[in-house]
VOGU-3710 file (C-alpha; in Angstrom, 3 decimals, decimal comma):
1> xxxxxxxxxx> 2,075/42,164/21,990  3,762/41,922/19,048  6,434/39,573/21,150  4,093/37,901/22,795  2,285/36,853/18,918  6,129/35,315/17,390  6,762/34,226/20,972  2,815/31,817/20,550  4,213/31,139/16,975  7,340/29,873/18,208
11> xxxxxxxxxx> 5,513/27,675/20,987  3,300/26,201/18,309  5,718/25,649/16,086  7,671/23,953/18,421  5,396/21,935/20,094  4,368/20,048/16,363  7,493/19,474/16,039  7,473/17,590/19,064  3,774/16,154/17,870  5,569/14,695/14,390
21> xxxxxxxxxx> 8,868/13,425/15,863  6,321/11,458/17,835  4,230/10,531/15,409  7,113/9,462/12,764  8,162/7,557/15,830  4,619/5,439/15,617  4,542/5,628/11,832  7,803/3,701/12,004  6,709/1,040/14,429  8,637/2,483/17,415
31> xxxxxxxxxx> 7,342/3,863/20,740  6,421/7,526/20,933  9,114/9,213/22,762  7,350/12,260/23,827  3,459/10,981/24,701  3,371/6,886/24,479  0,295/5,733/23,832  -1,163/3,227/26,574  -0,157/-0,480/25,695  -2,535/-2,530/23,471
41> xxxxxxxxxx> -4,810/-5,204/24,963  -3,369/-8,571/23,569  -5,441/-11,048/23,141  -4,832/-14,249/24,576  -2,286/-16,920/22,810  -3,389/-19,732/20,616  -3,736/-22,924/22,304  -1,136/-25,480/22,910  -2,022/-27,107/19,834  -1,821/-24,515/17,655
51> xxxxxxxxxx> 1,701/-22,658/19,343  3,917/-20,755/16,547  6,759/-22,881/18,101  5,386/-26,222/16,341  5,877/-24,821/13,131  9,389/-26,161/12,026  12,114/-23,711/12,016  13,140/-21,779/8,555  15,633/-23,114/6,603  18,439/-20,597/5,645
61> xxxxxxxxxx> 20,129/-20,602/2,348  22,874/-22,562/3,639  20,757/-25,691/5,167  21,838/-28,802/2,386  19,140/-30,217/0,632  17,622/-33,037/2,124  17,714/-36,465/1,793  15,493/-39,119/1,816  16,101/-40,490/5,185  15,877/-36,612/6,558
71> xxxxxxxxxx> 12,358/-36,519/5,733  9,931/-38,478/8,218  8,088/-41,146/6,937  9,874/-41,289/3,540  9,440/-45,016/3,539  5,931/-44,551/3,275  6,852/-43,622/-0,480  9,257/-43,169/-3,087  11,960/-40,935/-2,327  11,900/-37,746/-4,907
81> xxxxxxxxxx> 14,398/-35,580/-6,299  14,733/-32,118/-4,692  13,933/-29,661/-8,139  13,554/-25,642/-8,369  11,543/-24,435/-11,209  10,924/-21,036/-12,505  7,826/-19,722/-13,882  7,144/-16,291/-15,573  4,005/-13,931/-16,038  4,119/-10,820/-17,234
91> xxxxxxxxxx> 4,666/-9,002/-14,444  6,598/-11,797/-12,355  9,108/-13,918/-12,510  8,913/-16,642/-9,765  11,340/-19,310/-8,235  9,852/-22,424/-6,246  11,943/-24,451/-4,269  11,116/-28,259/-4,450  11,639/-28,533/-0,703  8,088/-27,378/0,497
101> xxxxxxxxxx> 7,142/-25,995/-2,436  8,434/-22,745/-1,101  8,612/-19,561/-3,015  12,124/-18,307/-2,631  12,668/-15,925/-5,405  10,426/-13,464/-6,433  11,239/-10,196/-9,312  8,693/-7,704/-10,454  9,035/-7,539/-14,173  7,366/-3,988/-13,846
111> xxxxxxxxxx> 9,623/-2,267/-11,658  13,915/-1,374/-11,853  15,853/-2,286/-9,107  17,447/0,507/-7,091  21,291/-0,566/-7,986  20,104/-0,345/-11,526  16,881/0,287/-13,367  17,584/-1,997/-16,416  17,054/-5,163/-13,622  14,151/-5,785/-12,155
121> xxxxxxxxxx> 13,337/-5,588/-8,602  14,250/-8,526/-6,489  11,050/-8,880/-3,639  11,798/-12,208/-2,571  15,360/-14,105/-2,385  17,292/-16,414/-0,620  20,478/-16,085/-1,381  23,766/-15,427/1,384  23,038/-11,834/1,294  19,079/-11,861/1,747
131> xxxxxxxxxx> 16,538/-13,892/3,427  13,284/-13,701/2,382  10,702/-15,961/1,287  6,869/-17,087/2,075  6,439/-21,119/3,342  3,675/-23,165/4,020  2,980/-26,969/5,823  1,370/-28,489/8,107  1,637/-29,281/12,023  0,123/-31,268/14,491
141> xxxxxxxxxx> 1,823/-34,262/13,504  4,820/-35,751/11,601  3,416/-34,134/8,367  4,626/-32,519/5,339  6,443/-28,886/6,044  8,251/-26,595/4,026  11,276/-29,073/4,876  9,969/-31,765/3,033  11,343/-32,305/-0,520  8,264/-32,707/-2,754
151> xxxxxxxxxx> 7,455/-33,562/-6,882  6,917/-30,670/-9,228  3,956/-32,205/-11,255  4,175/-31,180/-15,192  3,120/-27,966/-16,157  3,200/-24,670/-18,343  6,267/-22,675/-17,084  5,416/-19,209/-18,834  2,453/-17,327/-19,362  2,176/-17,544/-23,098
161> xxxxxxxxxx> -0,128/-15,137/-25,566  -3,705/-15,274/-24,851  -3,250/-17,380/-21,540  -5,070/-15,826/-18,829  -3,500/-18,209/-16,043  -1,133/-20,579/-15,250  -0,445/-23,296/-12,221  2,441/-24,990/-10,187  1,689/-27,938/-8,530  3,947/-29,957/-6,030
171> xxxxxxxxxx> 2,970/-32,898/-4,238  4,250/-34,559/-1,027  5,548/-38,364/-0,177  2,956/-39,662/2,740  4,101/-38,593/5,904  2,515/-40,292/8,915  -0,482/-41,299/6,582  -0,671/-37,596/5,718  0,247/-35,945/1,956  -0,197/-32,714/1,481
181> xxxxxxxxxx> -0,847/-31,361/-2,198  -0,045/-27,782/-3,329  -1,295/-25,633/-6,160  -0,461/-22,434/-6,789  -2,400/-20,530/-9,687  -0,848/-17,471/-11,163  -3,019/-14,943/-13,031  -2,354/-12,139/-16,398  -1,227/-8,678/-14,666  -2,000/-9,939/-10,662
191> xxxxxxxxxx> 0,252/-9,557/-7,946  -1,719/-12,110/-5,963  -1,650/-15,808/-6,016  -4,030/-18,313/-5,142  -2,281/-21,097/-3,178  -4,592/-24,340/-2,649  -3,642/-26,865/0,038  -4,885/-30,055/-0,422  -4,565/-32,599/2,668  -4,946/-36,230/1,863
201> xxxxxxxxxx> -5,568/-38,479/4,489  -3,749/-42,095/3,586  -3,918/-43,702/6,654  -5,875/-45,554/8,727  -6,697/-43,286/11,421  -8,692/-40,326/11,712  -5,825/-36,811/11,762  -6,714/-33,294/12,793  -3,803/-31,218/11,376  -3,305/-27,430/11,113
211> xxxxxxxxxx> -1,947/-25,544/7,820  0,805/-22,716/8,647  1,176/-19,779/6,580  4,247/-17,909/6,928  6,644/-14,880/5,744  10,196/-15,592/6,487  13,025/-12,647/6,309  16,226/-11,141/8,001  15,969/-8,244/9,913  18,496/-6,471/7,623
221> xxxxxxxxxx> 18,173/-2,782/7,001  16,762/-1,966/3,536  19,610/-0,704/1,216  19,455/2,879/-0,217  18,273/4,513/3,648  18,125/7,871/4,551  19,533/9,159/7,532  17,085/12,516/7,470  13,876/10,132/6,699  12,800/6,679/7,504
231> xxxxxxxxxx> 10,050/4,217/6,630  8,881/0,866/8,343  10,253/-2,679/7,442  9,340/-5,544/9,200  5,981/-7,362/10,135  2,648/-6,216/10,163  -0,761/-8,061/11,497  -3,901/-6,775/10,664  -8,115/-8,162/12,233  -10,908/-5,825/12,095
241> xxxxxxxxxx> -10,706/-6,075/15,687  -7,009/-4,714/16,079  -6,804/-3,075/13,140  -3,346/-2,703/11,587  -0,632/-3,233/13,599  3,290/-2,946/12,979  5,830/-5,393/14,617  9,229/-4,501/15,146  12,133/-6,797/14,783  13,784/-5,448/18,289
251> xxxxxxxxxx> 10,272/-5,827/19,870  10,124/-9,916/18,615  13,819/-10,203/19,443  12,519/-8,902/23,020  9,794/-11,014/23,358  7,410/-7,373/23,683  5,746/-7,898/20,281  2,398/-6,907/20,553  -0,517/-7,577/18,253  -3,888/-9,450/18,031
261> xxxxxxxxxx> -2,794/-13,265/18,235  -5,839/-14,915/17,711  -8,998/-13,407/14,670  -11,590/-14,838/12,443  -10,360/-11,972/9,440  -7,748/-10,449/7,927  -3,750/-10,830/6,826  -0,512/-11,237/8,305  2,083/-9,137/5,859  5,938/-7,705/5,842
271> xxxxxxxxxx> 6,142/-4,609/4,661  8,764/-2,416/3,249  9,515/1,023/1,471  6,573/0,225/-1,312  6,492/-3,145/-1,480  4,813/-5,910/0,540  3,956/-9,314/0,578  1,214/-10,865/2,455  -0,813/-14,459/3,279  -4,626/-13,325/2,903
281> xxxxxxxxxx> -7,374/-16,069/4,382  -11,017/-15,687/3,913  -12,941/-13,657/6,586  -14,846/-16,328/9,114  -11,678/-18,928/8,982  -10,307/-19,317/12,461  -6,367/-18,244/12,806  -3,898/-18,133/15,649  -1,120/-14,951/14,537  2,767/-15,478/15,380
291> xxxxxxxxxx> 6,091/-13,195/14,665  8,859/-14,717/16,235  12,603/-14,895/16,050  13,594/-18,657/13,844  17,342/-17,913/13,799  19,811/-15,191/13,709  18,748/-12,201/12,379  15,999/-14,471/11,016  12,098/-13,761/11,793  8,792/-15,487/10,659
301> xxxxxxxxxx> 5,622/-14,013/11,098  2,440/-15,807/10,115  -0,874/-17,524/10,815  -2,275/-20,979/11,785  -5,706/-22,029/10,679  -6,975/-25,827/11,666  -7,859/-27,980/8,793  -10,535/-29,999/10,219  -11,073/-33,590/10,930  -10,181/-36,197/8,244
311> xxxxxxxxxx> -11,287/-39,628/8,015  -9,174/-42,484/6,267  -9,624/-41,894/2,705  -10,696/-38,127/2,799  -9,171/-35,217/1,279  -9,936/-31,527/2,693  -9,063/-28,235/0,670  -8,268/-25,023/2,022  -7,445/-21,763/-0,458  -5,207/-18,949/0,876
321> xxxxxxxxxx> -3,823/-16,339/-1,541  -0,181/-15,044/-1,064  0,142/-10,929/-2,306  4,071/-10,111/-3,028  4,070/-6,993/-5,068  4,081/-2,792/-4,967  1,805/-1,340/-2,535  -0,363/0,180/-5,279  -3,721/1,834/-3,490  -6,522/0,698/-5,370
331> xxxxxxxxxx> -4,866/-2,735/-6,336  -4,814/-3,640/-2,247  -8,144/-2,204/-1,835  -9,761/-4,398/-4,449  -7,828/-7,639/-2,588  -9,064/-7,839/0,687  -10,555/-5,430/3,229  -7,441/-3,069/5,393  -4,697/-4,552/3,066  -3,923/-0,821/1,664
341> xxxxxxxxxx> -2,711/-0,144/4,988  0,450/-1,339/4,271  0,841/1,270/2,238  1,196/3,662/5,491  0,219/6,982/6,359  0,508/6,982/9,114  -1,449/9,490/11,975  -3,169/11,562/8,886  -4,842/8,742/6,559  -8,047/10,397/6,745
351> xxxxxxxxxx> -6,604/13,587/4,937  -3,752/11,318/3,136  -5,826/9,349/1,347  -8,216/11,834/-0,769  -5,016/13,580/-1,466  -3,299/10,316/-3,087  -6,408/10,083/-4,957  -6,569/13,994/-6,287  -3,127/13,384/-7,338  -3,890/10,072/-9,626
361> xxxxxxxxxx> -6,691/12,298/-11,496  -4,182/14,760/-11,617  -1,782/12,253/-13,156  -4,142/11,004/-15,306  -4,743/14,371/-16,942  -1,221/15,574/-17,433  0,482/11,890/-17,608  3,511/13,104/-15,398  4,291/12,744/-11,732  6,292/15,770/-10,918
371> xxxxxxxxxx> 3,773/17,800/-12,870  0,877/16,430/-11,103  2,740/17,334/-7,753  2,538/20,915/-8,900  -0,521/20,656/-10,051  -1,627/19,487/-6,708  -0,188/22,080/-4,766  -1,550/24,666/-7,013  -5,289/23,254/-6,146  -4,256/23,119/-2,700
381> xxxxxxxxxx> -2,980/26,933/-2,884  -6,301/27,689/-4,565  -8,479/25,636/-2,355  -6,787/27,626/0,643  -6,462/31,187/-1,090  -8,974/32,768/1,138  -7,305/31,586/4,465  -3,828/32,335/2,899  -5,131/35,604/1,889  -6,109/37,159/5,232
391> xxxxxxxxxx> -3,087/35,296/6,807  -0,784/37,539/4,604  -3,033/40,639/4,732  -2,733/40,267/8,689  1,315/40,134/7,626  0,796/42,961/6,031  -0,807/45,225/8,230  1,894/44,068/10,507  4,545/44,798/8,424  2,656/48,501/7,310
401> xxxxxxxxxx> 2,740/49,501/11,631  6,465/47,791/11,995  8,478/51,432/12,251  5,843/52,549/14,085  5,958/49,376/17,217  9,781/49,688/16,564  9,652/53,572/17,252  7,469/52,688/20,235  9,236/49,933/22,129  12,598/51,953/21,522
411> xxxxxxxxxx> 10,537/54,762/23,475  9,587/52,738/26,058  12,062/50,200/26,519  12,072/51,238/30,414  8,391/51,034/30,866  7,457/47,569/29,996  3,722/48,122/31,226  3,434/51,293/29,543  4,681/49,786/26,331  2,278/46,830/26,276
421> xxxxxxxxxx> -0,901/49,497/26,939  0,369/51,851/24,065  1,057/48,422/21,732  -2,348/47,593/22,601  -3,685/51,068/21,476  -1,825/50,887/18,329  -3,348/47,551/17,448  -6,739/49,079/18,029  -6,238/52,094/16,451  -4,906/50,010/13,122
431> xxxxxxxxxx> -7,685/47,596/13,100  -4,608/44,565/13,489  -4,765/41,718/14,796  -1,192/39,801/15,762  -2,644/36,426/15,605  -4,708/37,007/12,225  -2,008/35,496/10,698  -1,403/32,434/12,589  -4,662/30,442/12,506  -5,569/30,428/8,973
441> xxxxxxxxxx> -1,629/28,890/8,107  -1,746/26,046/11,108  -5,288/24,580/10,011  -3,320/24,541/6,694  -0,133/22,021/8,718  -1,733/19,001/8,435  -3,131/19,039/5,077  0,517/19,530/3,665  2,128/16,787/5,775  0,010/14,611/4,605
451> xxxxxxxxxx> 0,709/15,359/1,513  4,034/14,604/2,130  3,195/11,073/3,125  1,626/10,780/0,143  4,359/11,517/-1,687  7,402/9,169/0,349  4,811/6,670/0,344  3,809/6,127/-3,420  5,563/3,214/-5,015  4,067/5,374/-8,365
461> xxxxxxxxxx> 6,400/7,897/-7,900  9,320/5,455/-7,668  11,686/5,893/-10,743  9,478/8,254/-11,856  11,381/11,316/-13,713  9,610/14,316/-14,144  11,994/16,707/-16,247  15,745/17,392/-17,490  18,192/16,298/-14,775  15,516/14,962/-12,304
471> xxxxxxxxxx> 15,230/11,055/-13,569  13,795/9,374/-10,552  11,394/11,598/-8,517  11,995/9,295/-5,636  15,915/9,889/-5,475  17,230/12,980/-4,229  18,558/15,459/-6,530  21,686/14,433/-7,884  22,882/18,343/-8,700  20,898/19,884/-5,485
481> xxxxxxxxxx> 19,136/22,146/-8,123  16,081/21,726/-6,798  17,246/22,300/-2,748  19,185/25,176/-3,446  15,643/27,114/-5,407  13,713/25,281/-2,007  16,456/27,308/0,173  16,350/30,708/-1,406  12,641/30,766/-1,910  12,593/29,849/2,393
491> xxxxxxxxxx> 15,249/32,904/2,515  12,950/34,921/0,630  9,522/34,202/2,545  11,728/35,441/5,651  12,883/38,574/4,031  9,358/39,597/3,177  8,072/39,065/6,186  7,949/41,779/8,999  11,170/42,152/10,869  10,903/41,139/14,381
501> xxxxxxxxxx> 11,738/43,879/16,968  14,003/41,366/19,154  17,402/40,996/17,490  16,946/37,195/18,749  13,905/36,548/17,287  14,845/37,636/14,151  17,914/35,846/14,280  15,750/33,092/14,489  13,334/33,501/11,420  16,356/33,447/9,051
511> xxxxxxxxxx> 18,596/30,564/11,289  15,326/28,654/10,636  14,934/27,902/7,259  18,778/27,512/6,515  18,642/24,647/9,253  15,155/23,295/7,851  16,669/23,579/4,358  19,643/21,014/5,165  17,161/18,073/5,028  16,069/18,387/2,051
521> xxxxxxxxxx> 19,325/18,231/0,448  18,773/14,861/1,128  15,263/14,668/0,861  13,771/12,714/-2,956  13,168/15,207/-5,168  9,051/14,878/-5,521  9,148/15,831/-1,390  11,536/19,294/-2,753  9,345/19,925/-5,787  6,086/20,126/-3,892
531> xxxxxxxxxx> 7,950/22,167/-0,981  8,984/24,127/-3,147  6,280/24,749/-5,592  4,479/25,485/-2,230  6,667/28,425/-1,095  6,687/30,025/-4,850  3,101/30,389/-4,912  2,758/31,926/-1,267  5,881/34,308/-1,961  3,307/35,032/-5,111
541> xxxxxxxxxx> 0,446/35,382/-2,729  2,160/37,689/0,165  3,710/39,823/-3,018  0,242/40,336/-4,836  -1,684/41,195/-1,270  1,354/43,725/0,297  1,212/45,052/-3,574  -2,482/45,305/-2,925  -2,710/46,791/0,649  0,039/49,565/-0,050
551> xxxxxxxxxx> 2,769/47,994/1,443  5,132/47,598/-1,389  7,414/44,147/-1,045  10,250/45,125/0,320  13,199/43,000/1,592  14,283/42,922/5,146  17,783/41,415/5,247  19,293/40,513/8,036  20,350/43,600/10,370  20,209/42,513/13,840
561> xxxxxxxxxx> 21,023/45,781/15,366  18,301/47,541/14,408  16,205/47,567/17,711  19,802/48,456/19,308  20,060/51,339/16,495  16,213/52,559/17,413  17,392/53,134/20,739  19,904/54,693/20,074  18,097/57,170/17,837  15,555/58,217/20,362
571> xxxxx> 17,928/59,077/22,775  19,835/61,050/20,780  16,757/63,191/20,190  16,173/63,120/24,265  19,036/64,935/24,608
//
């Protein structure tokens, strides 16, 4: 029985392993490898009108500025000098591109960049290393895009003392009778930006054009990856129809991109490890959705709302707001509805999410982030003592009856019936249960990894040190301090644990953590801390409850001969 109980354990344990490859799989916008999910009903495409492929392809970093004769209908008015202008808040610092009033350069004052910490972090660029950038224009005729060169109008470049807000405004020639007027209104300590497009109609002819919203980048691998974990970068589409959905660049490159193409509500975004930019339109504003390859190794994704009708003479607004900043929680929350779901969780949100907001109370109690992680676990431990508690006193009584099953299967290794029915009797006789200490520990699984999405998912915990030698909580460690504790205290679980009767088996229970242990070698150190915190505290637990039930701690290195050297012994005495 006692086989049959590590032999279930090992079944379960393997079988969620199998359960989180797949999941990470999903969590990372690829298809589960294990149990794929049926495909997604798509809705249907956007009408011919209103096709992604109308919107003008991207320029790259390398396209020359154009001229005045490269811009249609530049008769129609004076030809204007291409400009870039940069304008600074107190948390950003912003480069616009004179050519479509595009924003092309984008650093968060608030946060280091990973190559070093006294720079800050580069979002958007376009530069011949990185592609990324977010465009607007219009379609449906020979209108203004984000190809046509525009005027800066005048304006205050920096967000001085006491100014709450400042604008950029660029303004197109006429193109086709059609000029298209942009303002874009930064805001004290917001990540947002409110981006009004204002479409004059200068002709003499009634014009129906559509606005495009879009997110260009390369499909370049994020620098700083981990070959033992992995996090999504690429497109994402959310409607409160479809919910959120991720977009891979290999599933646009294959034309298999599948999402929610046409929606009254929600955002079109790219995401990355923290940070995320995003085009947000009012809920009840008609939009057709698009991701699709512009170049090499160059995607778009974005949306395509109609204007309206416009008589000669008229002028129609529409206001869109444009997020590009760190995927703090309550900051997307308060923006628009599903938006903190770019900050992913993945499978376990519904558990992920009060635990990211226990830890910010936590945090704002003790004021550090690798104290609040133990701090967190330590609630956890507490919340869960009781289940923990008869999990370990099932151990226990286990370990307590050990020489005795040993003794027994040694007895009657030839009599494999006989030895189940007189395992059985021992288990009744001791009041044990095998599996009393496997249920209360699995219910226990899902809490802690999603906890540990929490924690690789926190742009908080980003550059955040917690003490001595460990400067940046999101890093690994840089001496392996903090893996080396994680492996010993794995070692040490093992060795207080009942020894398994098969020499295999308990091969297994200490090949196990050694090989579990190399990840996290690799793993930041928040993810070690909080494994490891976790382990202390149950070695703690298990020692206080053997202590308590008269079976003194006592550690079972590694002899894999003993069931060879019980056998032995008994028939010795035989004869």
């Amino acid at each position: 029985m006692n086989d049959i109980r590590r032999t279930i354990l090992w079944v379960i344990f393997g079988f969620s392993m199998v359960l989180l490859w797949d999941q990470w799989q999903i969590h990372n916008g690829k298809q589960a490898t294990f149990f794929p999910s049926a495909p997604k009903t798509v809705a249907t495409t956007a009408p011919a009108d209103k096709q992604p492929a109308d919107v003008p392809d991207a320029l790259t970093a390398a396209t020359p500025a154009a001229s005045a004769s490269d811009v249609p209908g530049a008769a129609e008015a004076a030809p204007v000098a291409r400009e870039t202008i940069t304008v600074t808040t107190d948390v950003m610092r912003l480069t616009f591109d004179g050519q479509g009033g595009a924003l092309v350069h984008a650093e968060l004052l608030k946060y280091g960049s990973d190559a070093d910490k006294s720079k800050p972090f580069v979002l958007f660029d376009e530069s011949a290393e990185r592609v990324y950038m977010a465009q607007t224009g219009l379609i449906g005729g020979n209108y203004p895009t984000h190809k046509t060169v525009m005027a800066v109008l005048p304006g205050d470049r920096d967000l001085k003392d006491g100014q709450n807000e400042l604008q950029v405004r660029f303004e197109s020639p006429v193109q086709d009778g059609v000029k298209l007027v942009k303002t874009f209104t930064l805001k004290r300590g917001a990540y947002d930006i409110g981006v009004k497009h204002e479409v004059v109609n200068a002709g003499t002819a009634a014009i129906t054009p559509q606005l495009y919203l879009q997110l260009l980048r390369d499909g370049n691998a994020l620098d700083g990856g981990n070959a033992f974990y992995s996090t999504f970068t690429g497109p994402a589409i959310y409607t409160d129809t479809g919910k959120y959905q991720k977009v891979e660049f290999k599933n646009i490159d294959k034309d298999k991109a599948e999402f929610e193409k046409t929606a009254t509500s929600g955002y079109v975004a790219m995401v990355q490890h923290y940070f995320a930019s995003a085009w947000l339109l009012g809920d009840g504003i008609q939009r057709d959705n698009y991701a699709r390859k512009v170049g090499d190794n160059l995607y778009a994704a974005g949306m395509i709302t109609p204007v309206g009708t416009l008589q000669p003479g008229e002028t129609k607004a529409l206001d869109a707001r444009l997020f590009a900043g760190p995927q703090l929680e309550k900051t997307l929350e308060a923006l628009a509805p599903g938006l903190e779901l770019v900050k992913d969780y993945g499978w376990l949100t519904i558990l992920a999410k009060p635990l990211y907001w226990l830890l910010d109370k936590i945090h704002g109690i003790l004021g550090n982030w690798g104290w609040s992680i133990v701090g967190l676990v330590l609630f956890l431990k507490i919340l869960f003592y009781w289940l923990n508690a008869k999990a370990y006193a099932s151990m226990a009584k286990m370990k307590a009856i050990n020489p005795k099953i040993m003794e027994m299967r040694a007895r009657l290794k030839d009599s494999p019936q006989q030895m189940q029915q007189e395992m059985m009797r021992i288990y009744r006789e001791e009041k044990v249960n095998p599996m009393g200490g496997c249920f209360p520990i699995m219910i226990q699984i899902p809490v802690f990894i999603a906890l540990y999405w929490v924690l690789l998912s926190s742009v908080e915990i980003r550059h955040a040190p917690w003490i001595l030698w460990i400067t940046d909580l999101s890093a690994k460690d840089p001496f392996f301090i903090l893996p080396l504790l994680m492996t010993l205290s794995s070692l040490l679980q093992t060795a207080l644990n009942p020894v398994p009767p098969d020499p295999m088996q308990a091969k297994m229970m200490w090949f196990m953590p050694l090989i579990f242990s190399v990840m996290f070698f690799m793993f930041p150190a928040g993810l070690v801390l909080y494994w490891l915190t976790n382990n202390i505290l149950s070695i703690a637990q298990q020692w206080v409850i053997n202590t308590r039930m008269g079976v003194p701690p006592q550690f079972n290195l590694p002899s894999f001969k003993k069931a060879d050297a019980a056998v032995t012994d008994v028939k010795a005495k035989k004869k």
